[in-house]
C-alpha positions in Angstrom: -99.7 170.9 -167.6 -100.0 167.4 -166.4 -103.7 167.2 -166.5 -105.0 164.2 -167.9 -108.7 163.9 -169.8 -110.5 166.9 -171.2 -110.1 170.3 -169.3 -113.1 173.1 -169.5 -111.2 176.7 -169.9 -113.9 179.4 -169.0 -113.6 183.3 -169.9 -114.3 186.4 -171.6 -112.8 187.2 -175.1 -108.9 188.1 -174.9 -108.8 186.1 -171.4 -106.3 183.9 -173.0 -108.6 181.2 -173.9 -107.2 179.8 -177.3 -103.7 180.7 -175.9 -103.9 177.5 -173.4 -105.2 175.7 -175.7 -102.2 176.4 -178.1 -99.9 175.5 -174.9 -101.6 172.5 -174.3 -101.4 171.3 -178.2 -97.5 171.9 -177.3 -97.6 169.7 -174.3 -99.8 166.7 -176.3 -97.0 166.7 -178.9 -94.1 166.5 -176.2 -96.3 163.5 -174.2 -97.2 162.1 -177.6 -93.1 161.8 -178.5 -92.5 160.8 -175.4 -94.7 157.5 -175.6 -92.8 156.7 -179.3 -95.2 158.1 -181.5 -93.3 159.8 -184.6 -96.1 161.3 -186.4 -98.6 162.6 -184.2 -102.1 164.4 -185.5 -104.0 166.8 -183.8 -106.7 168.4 -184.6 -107.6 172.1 -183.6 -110.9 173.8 -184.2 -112.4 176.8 -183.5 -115.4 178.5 -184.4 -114.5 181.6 -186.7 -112.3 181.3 -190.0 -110.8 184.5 -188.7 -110.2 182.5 -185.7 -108.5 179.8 -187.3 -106.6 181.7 -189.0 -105.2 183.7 -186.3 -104.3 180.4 -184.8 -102.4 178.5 -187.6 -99.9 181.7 -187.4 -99.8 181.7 -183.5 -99.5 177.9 -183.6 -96.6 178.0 -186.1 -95.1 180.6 -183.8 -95.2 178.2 -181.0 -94.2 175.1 -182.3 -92.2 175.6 -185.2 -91.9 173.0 -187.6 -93.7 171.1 -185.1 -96.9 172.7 -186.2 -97.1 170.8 -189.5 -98.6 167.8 -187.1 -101.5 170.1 -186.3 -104.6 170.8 -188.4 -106.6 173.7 -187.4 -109.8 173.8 -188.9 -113.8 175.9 -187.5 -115.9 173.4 -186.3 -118.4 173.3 -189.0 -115.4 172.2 -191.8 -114.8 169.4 -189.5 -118.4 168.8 -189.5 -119.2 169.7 -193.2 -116.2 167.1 -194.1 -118.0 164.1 -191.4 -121.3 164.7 -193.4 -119.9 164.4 -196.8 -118.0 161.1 -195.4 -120.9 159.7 -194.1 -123.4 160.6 -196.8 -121.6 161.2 -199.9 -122.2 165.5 -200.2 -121.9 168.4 -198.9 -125.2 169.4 -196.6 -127.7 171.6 -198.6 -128.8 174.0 -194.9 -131.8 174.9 -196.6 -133.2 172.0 -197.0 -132.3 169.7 -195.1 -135.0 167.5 -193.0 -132.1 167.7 -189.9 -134.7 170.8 -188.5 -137.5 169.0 -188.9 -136.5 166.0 -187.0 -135.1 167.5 -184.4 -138.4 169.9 -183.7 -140.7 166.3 -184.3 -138.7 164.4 -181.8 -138.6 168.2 -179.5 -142.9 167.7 -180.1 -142.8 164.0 -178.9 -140.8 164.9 -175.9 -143.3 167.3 -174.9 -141.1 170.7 -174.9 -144.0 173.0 -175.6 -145.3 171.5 -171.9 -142.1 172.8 -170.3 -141.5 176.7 -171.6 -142.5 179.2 -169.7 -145.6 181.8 -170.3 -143.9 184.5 -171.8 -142.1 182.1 -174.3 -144.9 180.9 -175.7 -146.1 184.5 -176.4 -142.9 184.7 -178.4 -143.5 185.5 -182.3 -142.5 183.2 -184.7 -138.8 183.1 -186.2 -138.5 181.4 -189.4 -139.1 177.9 -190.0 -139.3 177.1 -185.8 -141.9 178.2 -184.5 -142.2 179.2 -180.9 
């Protein structure tokens, strides 16, 4: 497990996925002793709370006490917690402009030109229209 920089692990579900991850969380901790850093921090996310879940016992499994220098939390607490940092609250999903600007600037950059026929024959689904 000496790879440095990010890594891509591919696979079905129950290919063992979340499992290297976990290893590799191990590993980070050992390197990140190694180097003299006492009180590392990593952060694990996932997309599902069962997920998570399921991942803060296996972790604590793995690493023991060691496990208390990992946070695992999904992906949109992470990103829930950045918004309120940033912004000051907690995103209202419903309505928000984020949708909006992302379909005005997918307008300017000429998307409609690019979809195939059989797209555009699409019916509409909520607020984005095909």
């Amino acid at each position: 497990m000496n790879g440095g920089g990010p890594v891509l692990v591919r696979g079905g579900p129950g290919t063992g996925k979340s499992t290297v991850a976990m290893y590799r969380v191990r590993e980070f901790l050992n390197e990140f002793r190694s180097a003299g850093i006492d009180e590392p921090r990593i952060l694990f996310t996932s997309y599902t709370h069962a997920l998570a879940a399921s991942s803060r016992v296996q972790l604590s499994r793995l690493l023991g006490t060691d496990s208390e220098a990992v946070t695992v939390q999904t992906t949109d607490s992470v990103i829930d917690a950045l918004y309120e940092d940033v912004f000051g609250g907690r995103p209202n999903r419903v309505n928000d402009l984020g949708p909006w600007v992302i379909l005005r600037s997918g307008r300017a950059s000429g998307w409609r030109r690019r979809r195939s026929s059989s797209a555009a024959r699409r019916p509409s689904r909520g607020l984005l229209r095909w």
